[in-house]
Each structure stands twice: as C-alpha cells, then as structure tokens.
N, C-alpha and C positions, 0 to 999 in steps of 0.2 A: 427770536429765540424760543419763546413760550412753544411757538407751532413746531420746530423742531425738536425741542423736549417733546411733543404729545408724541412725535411722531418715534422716536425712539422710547418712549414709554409703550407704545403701542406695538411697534414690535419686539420691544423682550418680554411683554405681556404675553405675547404669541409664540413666543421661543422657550416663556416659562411652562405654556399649557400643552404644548408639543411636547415637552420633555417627562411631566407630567404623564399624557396619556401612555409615551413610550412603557416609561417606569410601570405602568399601570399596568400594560399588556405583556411585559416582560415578568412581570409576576404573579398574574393573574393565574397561569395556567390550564386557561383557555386554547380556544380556536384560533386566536387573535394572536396566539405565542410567534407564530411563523409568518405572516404577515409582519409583526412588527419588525420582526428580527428580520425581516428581507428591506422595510422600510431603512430598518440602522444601515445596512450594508448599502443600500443603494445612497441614503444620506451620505455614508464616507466617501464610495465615490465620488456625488459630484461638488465635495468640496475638497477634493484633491489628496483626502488622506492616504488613500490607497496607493498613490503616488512618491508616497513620505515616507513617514514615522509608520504608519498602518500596513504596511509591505514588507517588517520587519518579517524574518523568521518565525511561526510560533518554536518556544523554546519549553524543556522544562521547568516550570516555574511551581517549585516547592518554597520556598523561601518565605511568598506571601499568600496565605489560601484567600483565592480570591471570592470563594463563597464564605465564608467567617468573614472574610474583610466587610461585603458587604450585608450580610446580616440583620436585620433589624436597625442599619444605621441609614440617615439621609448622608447627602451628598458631603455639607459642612461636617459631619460627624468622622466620615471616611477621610473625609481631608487634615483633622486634628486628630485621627489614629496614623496616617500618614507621617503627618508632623513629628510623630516621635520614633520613628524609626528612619527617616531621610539621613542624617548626621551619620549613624553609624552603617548603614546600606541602600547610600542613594541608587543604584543599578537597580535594586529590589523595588523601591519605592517607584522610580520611571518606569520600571515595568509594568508594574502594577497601574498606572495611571494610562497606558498605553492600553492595556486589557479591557478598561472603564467602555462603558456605551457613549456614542459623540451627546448626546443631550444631558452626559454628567462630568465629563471632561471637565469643561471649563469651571464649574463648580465644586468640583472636589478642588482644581488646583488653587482655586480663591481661598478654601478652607484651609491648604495646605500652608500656602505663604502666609495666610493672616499668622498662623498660629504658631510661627517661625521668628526669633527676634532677626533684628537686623544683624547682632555677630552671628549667626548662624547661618544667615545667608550666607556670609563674606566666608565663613569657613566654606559651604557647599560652592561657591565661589573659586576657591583654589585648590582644587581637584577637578582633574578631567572629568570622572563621574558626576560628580557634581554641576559641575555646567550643566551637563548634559539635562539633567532633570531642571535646572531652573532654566533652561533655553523650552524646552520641553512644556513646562508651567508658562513662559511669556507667552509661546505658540499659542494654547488654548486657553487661555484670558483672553489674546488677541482676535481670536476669529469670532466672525459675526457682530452682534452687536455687543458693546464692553461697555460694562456699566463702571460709574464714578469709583467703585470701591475697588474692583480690577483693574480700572488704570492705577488706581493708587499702588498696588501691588506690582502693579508691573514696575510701575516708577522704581519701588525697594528694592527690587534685582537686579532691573538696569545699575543702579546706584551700589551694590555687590560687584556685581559682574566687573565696573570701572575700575573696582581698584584689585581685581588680580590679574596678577601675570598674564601675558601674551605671548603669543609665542613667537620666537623669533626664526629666522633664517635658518641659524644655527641647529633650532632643536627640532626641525622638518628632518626629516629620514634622506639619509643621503639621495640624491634625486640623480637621475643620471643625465648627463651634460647634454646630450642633443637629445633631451628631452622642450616639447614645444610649449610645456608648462612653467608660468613665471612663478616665482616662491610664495605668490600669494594660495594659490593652486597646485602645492604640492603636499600630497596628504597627509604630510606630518603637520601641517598646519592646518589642516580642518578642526570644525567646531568636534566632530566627533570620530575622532581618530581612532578610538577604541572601539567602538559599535555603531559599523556604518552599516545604512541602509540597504537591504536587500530590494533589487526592483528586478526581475524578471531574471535574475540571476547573477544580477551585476551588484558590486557596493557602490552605493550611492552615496558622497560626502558632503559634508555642510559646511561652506567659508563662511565666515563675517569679511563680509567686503565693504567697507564704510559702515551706510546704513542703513543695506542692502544683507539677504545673506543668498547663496548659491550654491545649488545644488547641482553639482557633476558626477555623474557614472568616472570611476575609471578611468576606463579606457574610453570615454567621449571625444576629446579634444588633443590627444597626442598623435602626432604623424611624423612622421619619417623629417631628415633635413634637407633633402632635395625637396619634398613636397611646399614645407617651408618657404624655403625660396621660389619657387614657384606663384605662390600664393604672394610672394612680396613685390616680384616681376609684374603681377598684374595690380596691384595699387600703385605701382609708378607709372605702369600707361594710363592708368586712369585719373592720374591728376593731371599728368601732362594732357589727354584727353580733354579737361575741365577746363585747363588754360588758355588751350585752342579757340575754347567756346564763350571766355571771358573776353573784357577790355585788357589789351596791352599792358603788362605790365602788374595785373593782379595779382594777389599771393594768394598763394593753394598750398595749404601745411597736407603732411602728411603724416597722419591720416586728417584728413578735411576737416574744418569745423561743422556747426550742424547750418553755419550760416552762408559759409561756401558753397553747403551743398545744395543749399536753396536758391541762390544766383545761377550755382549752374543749371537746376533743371530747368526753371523760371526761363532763361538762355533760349535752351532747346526743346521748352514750349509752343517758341512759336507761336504763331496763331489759334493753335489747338487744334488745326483738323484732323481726321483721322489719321493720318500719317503722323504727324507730331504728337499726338497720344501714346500710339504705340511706340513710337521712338521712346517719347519719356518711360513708358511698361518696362522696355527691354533697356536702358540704361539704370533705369533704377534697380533691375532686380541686379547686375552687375556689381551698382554701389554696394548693394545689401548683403552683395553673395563675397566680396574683396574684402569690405571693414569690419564685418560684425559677425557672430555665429552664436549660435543656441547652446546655451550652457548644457543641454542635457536631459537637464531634469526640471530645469526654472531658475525663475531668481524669486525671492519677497522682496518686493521692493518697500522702502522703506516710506515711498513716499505716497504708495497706495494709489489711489483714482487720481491724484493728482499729477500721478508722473509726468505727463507730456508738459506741466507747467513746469516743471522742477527737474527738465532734461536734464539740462546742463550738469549740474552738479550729482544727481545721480548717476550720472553716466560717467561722471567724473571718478566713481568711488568703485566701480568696476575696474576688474582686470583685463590687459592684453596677455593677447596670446604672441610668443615670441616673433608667427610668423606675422603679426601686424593688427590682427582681429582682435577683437572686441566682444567681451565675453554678454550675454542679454539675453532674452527667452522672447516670445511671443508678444507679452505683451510689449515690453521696450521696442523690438518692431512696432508695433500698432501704435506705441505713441510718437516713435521716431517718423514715421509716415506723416501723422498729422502734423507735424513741425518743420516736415521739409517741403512737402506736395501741397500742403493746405497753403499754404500761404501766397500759391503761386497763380499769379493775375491774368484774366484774359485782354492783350492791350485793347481792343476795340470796348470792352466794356467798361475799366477798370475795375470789376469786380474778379472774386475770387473765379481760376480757371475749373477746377474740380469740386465736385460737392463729396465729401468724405464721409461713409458709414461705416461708423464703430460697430463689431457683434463681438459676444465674446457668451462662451460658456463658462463652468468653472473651474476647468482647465485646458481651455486654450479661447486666444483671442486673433480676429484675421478684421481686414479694414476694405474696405471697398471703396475705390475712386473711377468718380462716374462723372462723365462731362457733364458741366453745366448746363441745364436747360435740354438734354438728351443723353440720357442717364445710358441708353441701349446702345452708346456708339464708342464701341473698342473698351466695353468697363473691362478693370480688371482688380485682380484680389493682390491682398499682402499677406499671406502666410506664413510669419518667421520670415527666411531668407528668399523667400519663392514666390514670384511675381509672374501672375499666371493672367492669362484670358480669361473672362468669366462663361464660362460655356453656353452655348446655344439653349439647352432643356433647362436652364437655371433659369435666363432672361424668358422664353416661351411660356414656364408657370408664372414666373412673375406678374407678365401680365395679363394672364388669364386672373391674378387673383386679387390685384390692384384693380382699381377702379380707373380708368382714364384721368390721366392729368396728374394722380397722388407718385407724384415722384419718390416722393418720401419712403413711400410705403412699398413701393417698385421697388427702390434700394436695398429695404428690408427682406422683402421674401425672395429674392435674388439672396443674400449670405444667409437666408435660411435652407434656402437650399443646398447651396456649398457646406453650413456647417452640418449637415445632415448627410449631407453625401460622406463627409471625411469622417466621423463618431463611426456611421458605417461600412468604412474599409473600399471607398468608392461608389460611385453614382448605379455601377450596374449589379453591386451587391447588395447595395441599397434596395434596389429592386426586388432581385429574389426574397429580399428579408421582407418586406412589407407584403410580400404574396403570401410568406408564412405565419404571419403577422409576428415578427420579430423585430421590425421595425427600432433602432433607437431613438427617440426622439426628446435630448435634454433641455433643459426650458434654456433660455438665449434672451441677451441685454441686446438692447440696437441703442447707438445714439451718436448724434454729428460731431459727439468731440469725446473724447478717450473717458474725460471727465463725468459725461452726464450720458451714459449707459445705462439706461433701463429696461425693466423687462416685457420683451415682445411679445415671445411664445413662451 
C-alpha cells in the first residue's frame, strides 16, 4: 500500500505542477499564451471532453463574468464563490464550471462541494438543474487521479442524489410505440433532459443506467419495426446455430450468456488452424453485430479498468434495445472479448488458444486476438461490433519493428498501427497526412488483459 500511495502521490504531484504551469502561462501574457491554450484544447480531447460536456454550445453567458469570477481568486476561492450562488442558479454555476480550464475543473468543483452543507446538496438534488451540476461536479472529482478528500465529496452527492426522486416511466415524454427504445432510454428520463449535449449537431443524452451512465445521440439507436424484427430473426438462427455446435440437449438462452458464448466458440475452435481462426473471426463478429450495439456516444462504466472482471453484473445494469441488442461502447467490446475468446483452449496443448492485446486511446479502445505461438496467422481486431482481419502493411511494419521472436511486442505495433490508421480516417489518409506532417498520433495503453493497459506510445 505504501508503494501505491507514493505512486499516486506522485502523480497528482504531476497533475498539481501541470496545472500550475498551465495557470502560469494562461496569465502570463507571454509567448507561451497560445501554446498553452492549444495544450488545454488538445488535453480536452484526448480525455474525451470534447466528446461530452465540452461540445456543449458556446451560449451567452452574462449571468457569471467569467473574468471577475476568476480574478485574483485560486481554484478553492472560485469554488466557495460558486458555493453561494449554486442554490439559487445552478444552470449559471454548471456553466461556469464548464468554461473553467481542465487543470481547474476538478478543483474548483472540490471547493464547491466542500463549501456546500449536506441540506443543500439534497435541495440541488431535487431539481433537474441541480443534478445536473452535482453530476457535472462527481464527473470532474472523478477523472484522473482523485484524491481522499474528492472521494469524500463525491461520496456527499452520491448520498444527495439517493434520496431524490427518479424518474419514472410516467414522467418520460410520451415515446412513440414502435419506437426501438426501452423507457430506460427514452429522453424524458435522461440525466439531462433540459440541456443535452451538442455533438456534431446531434443532442447527446445522459442515462444512469445501474452504475453505469450512457451516453446516446438521438437518433443513434432507433429503427424502423420491420428492421427490429429483422435483427431478432437473426439471434434466433444464431442460437439455434450454437445448439448445433453444442452437446445434445444444451441450453442456449436468448440472448446467450457470456458463458454460452464461450462453449460455443471454444466448439468451433477446433484445432485452431487457419481455417478455424477465421471461422471463429467471422462468427464472432456475427455474435457481436446480433446482441450488442454501441450506444453512441459511450458508456462510463462504473466499474472502470476492471470491467471485464465485473462483466456480469455491469452488463447486467445496461439496457436492451427492443429489437434484442444490448446497449455497450468500445470498451464493453474489448472486455466482452477477453471473457469469451480469452479463455478458449488449444486441445493439443491445453493452454490458452489466443494471445489477446488490449490497446485503447482515450476514446476508444480495440483488442487484438493473435494465435498462439504465431501471432501473424489470420490475426484479427475487435473494434466495437466490427471484427476485421488485421491488414497486411499493419503485420509487415510490425515486423520490421519487433525484434524477432518478441511477440508481445509484434502484437503491439500491429494495434498501433490500426489505432493510427483509424484517429486518421484510414490507412491511405494516414499517408498523405504523414507526408504533410499532419500525422495524428495519440499516446496508446497496450496490455494482455482489459485490466492492466499501460502505456506504449
């Protein structure tokens, strides 16, 4: 425990000095002004704000001058001038904290809540506005590293937030009937039914799903009722499919468990040769394209790096989609993978048949399953619902830049390639952009299990 304190002492040591220098060069009114401020904006992307809360609309925002606000005050100071004005115009206050630069976010919202009693939570509590801004405040406590005194806070809003009202069935906006959305997913029950998200032109909305929340455009997930059924006709051939490939007499729910689904591929594994590879490639992406679909925009899962341990019941606190699917993002792929394909045995060796490499940037995450002991024969990727071949120029750099023998490391710059291909809009625009030096190239976790993703590039 000592060594994991240092080591989280040591990076919010590094998160305090970074925030720091920002602040520094943010008011310096130097050379360094524009720099920093391209450093803030490219910080927001790649921790997905821009995706979020940070894609909001700019609006006009008279209410709270955001230069007086921040004035001559630090972070804690901004947060206990916040403080007194939440109550009477939480809308003003979330906006305001929305405005903040990401290396003060999460410490104005610590100053805010401190400064806040517990009844005053529970009033911002029972107001839609109000959530909003304490969902808003847990967000940015939450990201990155969270020190003992921002858990402690977050704790007092969770502990708010339990005791008001939810909303029920009832008070969702009449939904219309061959609509393919269940009432957990219908936008009168979103977290933010007043002020949803702008993303590219679409409102983006925010469920609490369990202990999960999800993020959906729209129009993401609704289709037609013949489509519907359609999509439902193909999870009934495909569990009769599974049965086939079962002992007599197995049971095969529908939609599958996560442990069905590992007998079946395990099944039609085979021996693993190339043939049985690609058989399991093009079944699995089937499985993944029938039960499951990409919420959108994301989920937060509540269970963090350790989801793939804590499938089950995560996946339990998600919603179906009427026609049978199963609401998840990227990552729930990538853990759902390691939980079905990882576990599946070569018989002649009894070890594991696949070696699995986690990558993930930070926003979006893809897995690579590479045969055992010949990583180069029929790999292929998990992308969300999209199980593809790993392309020829992917494997070719790999091993130009692997050393013979380092599989591991084959594996690696194999999904770096892919993730580098896809940030830049395909492999052969990839090109032209590295000619112009435009190149994106965002830093990348790699690691054999969902859990222990570290960083490569």
């Amino acid at each position: 425990m000592k060594i994991l304190d240092s080591v989280r002492n040591a990076v919010g040591a590094a998160a305090e000095a970074a925030r720091r220098t920002a602040e520094a060069a943010k008011n310096s009114g130097s050379q360094a002004e524009k720099p920093a401020a391209d450093t803030q904006r490219r910080m927001d992307e790649l921790t997905g704000r821009t995706s979020s809360f940070e894609s909001l609309p700019k609006m006009a925002r008279a209410s709270i001058d955001m230069g007086e606000l921040e004035k001559g005050r630090d972070n804690s100071a901004i947060g206990e001038e916040l403080a007194r004005k939440a109550i009477g115009t939480p809308n003003d206050v979330n906006d305001a904290v929305r405005q903040l630069g990401y290396f003060s976010r999460d410490d104005v919202s610590l100053g805010l809540s401190s400064k806040l009693s517990d009844e005053q939570l529970k009033q911002l509590a029972g107001t839609s506005e109000g959530k909003q801004l304490l969902e808003r405040m847990k967000t940015e406590m939450g990201e990155g590293w969270t020190s003992s005194e921002e858990q402690a806070q977050i704790a007092r809003i969770d502990s708010a937030l339990s005791t008001a009202p939810t909303a029920s069935v009832g008070d969702a906006k009449k939904a219309d009937p061959n609509s393919n959305l269940p009432s957990e997913l219908q936008p009168g029950n979103a977290m933010t039914e007043h002020d949803p998200v702008k993303v590219d032109g679409r409102n983006v909305r925010f469920y609490k799903t369990g202990e999960n929340v999800t993020k959906v455009p729209d129009d993401a997930l609704d289709i037609p009722p013949e489509k519907q059924a359609e999509i439902r006709g193909k999870q009934e051939a495909f569990v009769a499919e599974m049965k086939s490939k079962l002992p007599a007499g197995t049971k095969v729910d529908n939609p599958p468990t996560l442990e069905q689904a590992q007998k079946y591929f395990q099944a039609i594994a085979g021996k693993g040769t190339a043939a049985d590879v690609e058989n399991v490639r093009k079944k699995y992406g089937e499985f993944l394209t029938d039960f499951y679909v990409h919420a959108g925009q994301g989920v937060d899962w509540g269970a963090g790096k350790n989801l793939a341990n804590n499938l089950e019941k995560s996946f339990a606190d998600q919603p179906r989609l009427k026609d049978g699917r199963q609401v998840i993002d990227c990552e729930g792929f990538a853990a759902l993978t390691e939980r079905v394909l990882g576990p599946i045995q070569d018989p002649a060796t009894k070890k594991p048949m696949f070696e699995l490499m986690q990558s993930a940037t930070d926003n979006h995450a893809i897995t690579g399953v590479f045969r055992r002991g010949d990583p180069f024969n029929k790999p292929f990727m998990v992308s969300n619902d999209s199980v593809t071949p790993i392309p020829d120029h992917a494997m070719e750099n790999a091993k130009k830049l692997a050393r013979p023998g380092q599989t591991e490391s084959a594996e690696k710059f194999m999904l770096k390639e892919l993730v580098y291909d896809e940030v830049n809009g395909g492999h052969e625009k990839r090109l032209e952009q590295s000619k112009q030096g435009k190149e994106e190239r965002p830093a990348i976790e790699a690691g054999r299990r969902f859990d222990d993703r570290k960083k490569f590039f």
